[in-house]
N, C-alpha and C positions, 0 to 999 in steps of 0.2 A: 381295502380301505381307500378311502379317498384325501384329497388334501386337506378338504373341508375335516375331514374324522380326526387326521393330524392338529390341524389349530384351535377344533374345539377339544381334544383329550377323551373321541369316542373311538379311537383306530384300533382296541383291541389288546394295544400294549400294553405295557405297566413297568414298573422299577423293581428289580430283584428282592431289593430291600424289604419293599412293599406286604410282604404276604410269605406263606409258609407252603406254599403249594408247590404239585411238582414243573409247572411252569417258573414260578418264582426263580425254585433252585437250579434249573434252566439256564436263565439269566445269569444266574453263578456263574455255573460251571461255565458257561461261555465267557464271561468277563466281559460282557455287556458294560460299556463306561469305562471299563481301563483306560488309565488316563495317557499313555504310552503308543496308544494303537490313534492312529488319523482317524476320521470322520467317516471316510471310505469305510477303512475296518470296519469300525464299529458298525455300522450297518450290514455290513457282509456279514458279521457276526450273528445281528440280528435277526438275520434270515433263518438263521439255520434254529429259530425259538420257535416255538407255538405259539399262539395268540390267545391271550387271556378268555377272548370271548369274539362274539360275532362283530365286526366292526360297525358302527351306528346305535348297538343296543342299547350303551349305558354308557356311563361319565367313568374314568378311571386314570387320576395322574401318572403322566409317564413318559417315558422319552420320545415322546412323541415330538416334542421340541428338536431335541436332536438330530432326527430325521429330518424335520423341516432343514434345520442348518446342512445337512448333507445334500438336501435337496438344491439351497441356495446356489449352494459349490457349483450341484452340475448344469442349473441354469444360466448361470455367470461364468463361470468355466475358474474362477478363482478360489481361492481359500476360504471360510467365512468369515475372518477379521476381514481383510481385503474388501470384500463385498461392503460389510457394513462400515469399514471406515469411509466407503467413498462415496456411498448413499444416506450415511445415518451421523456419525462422528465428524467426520470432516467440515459437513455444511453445519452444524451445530455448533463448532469449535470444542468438542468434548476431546480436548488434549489429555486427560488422562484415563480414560476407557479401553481397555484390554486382555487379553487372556494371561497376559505373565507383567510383573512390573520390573522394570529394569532397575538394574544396582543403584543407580545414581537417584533413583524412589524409595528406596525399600523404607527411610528411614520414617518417610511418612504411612508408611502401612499401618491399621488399627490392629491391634492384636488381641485377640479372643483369651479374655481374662475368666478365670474362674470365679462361684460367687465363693464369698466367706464362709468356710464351713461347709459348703456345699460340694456336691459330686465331682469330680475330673469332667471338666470343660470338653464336649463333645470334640471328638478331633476334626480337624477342618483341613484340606488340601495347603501345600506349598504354593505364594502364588509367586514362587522364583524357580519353579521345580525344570522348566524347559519342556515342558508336557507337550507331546503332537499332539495331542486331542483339542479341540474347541470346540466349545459343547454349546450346542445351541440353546442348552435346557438349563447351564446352569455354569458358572465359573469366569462369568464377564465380571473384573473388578474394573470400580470406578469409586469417583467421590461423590460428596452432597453438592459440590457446584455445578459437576457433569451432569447429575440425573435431574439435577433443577433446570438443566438446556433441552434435556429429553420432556422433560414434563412440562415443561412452559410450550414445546411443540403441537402436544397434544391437545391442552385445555385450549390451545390459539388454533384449534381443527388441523391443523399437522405443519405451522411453521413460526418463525423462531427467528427473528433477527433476519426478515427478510426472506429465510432459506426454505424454503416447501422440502418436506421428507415424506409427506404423504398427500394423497387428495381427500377434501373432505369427506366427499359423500365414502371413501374408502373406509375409514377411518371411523365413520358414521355405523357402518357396516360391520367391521370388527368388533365395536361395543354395543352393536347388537345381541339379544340371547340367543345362541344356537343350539341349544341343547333342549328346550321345552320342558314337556314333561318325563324326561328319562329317571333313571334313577342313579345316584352318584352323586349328586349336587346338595348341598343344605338350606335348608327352609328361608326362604328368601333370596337367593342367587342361583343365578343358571351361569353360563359359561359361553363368551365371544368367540373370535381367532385372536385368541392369546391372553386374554382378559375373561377376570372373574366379572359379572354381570349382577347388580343388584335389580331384582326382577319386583317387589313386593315388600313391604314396610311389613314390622310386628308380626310378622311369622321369625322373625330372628331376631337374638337378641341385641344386636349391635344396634344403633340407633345411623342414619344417614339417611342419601334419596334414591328415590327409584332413577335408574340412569347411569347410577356412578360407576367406574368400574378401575380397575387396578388387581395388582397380586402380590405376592410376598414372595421374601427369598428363603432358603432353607435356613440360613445361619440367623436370621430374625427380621432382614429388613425386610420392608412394607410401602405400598404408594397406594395411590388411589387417585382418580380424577371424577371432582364431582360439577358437570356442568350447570347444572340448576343452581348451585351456589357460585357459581365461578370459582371453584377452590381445587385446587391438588395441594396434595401434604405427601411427604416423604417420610421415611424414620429408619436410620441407618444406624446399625447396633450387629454387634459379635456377641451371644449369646447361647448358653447348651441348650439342647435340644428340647427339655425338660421346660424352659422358661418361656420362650419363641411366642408360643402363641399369647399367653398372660399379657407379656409384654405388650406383641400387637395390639390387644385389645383395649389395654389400658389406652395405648398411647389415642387410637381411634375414636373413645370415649369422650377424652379429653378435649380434642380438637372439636367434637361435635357438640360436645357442650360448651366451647367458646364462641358458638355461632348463637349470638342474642337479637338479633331482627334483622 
C-alpha cells in the first residue's frame, strides 16, 4: 500500500467491527484499537492481520487513518497530539482539542443521552480514561468553537487569523477525488486524502455542489466545506448508532434548503 491508499481508504485494511469475515475476526483477536496499547503497538499489531484485499482495488473504511497518525509520530519523531498541536491547534488557537479532557473540563463534556423509549445509547469511550492510544482515525475531542478555527482554515484555502496550516494548492489536492471509478464509494461522491468528495449532482440523494467535501464522526457529528457557496456548516450531536446518519441528513437538508439565491 502506498500513502496515497492510506488517505484515500483504498490500503486494503478495514475495522474489525466492520464485517463477519475471518480477516474481520482477525482484527479481534489481535485487539486492533485497544485503547491501552500506543500507536506503535497498534500497528505492530497490525502487521501481524491480513489485508482485506489488494491495496488500490476498492474504497473500504478503516484504520487507515491510524496508521497515517503512527506514520506522523515517525516522521516528526513526536507523539501525534504533539505534532498536531504544533502544526494544527496551536497556530489556530484550538485551546480545547485533545485526546483526554482534564478534570478542571469535564464539567463541560456533552454526554450522550439516550432517546425517550428508545434503545440503550450506543456506548462511547471515556474521554478521562488516560488511554496511550491517540488514534489518528477517531477520538480527538473538541468543541463547536474549536472545529469553527479548523473549518474557517479550510474554506480560507488553509489559514485562519493570519496562521497558514496548509498550502493551497495542497489542500486543493486533498479535496480532489481519488478514488474514480473504484467501487466502495456512493452515487455521487468519491473520496480525497481524508475527505469525502462530492463528484456529481442527482445520482444521490442529498442535494449540495459538486466540489464540496467534509466527513462525519462516528458518534454523529458532521462538517462539510462547500466552496462554490462559500459555506462550511458543522453539527455536533451524541447520538446511538441507530440515529447518526437520520440525523446527518436532516441536518444537511436543512441547511441546503436555507440557501435561496
Amino acid at each position: 500500500m502506498t500513502v496515497q491508499d492510506l488517505l484515500r481508504h483504498t490500503s486494503g485494511l478495514t475495522y474489525g467491527g466492520r464485517g463477519t469475515t475471518l480477516v474481520h475476526k482477525a482484527y479481534i483477536d489481535a485487539k486492533v484499537g485497544d485503547r491501552t496499547a500506543t500507536n506503535e503497538e497498534m500497528v505492530k499489531r497490525l502487521s501481524t492481520v491480513p489485508l482485506l484485499f489488494t491495496p488500490g482495488a476498492r474504497w473500504e473504511y478503516s484504520v487507515a487513518v491510524d496508521v497515517q497518525g503512527r506514520l506522523i509520530e515517525v516522521l516528526t519523531g513526536e507523539k501525534l497530539l504533539e505534532a498536531l498541536s504544533e502544526r494544527v491547534l496551536q497556530p489556530l488557537g484550538m485551546v480545547d482539542t485533545s485526546f483526554q479532557v482534564p478534570a478542571a473540563k469535564l464539567a463541560r463534556v456533552a454526554q450522550p443521552g439516550q432517546k425517550p423509549n428508545g434503545p440503550p445509547m450506543t456506548p462511547r469511550f471515556k474521554v478521562d480514561d488516560g488511554a496511550k492510544y491517540e488514534s489518528g482515525g477517531g477520538g480527538l475531542l473538541s468543541t463547536t468553537e474549536d472545529y469553527l478555527r479548523f473549518t474557517t482554515a479550510l474554506i480560507n484555502g488553509g489559514t485562519s487569523q493570519g496562521k497558514r496550516i496548509i498550502g493551497k494548492k495542497t489542500l486543493e489536492f486533498m479535496a480532489a477525488d481519488h478514488v474514480g471509478n473504484r467501487p466502495g464509494r456512493p452515487d455521487g461522491f468519491g473520496f480525497g486524502l481524508g475527505f469525502e468528495v462530492r463528484t456529481r449532482l442527482g445520482e444521490s440523494a442529498l442535494p449540495g455542489s459538486v466540489g464540496e467535501y467534509g466527513w462525519s464522526g462516528a458518534a454523529g457529528t458532521t462538517f462539510w466545506v462547500d466552496p462554490k457557496e462559500q459555506l462550511f456548516a458543522i453539527y455536533m450531536v451524541q447520538a446511538s448508532d441507530a440515529d447518526t446518519r437520520f440525523l446527518r441528513t436532516q441536518f444537511r437538508t436543512m441547511v441546503q434548503a436555507a440557501i435561496v439565491d
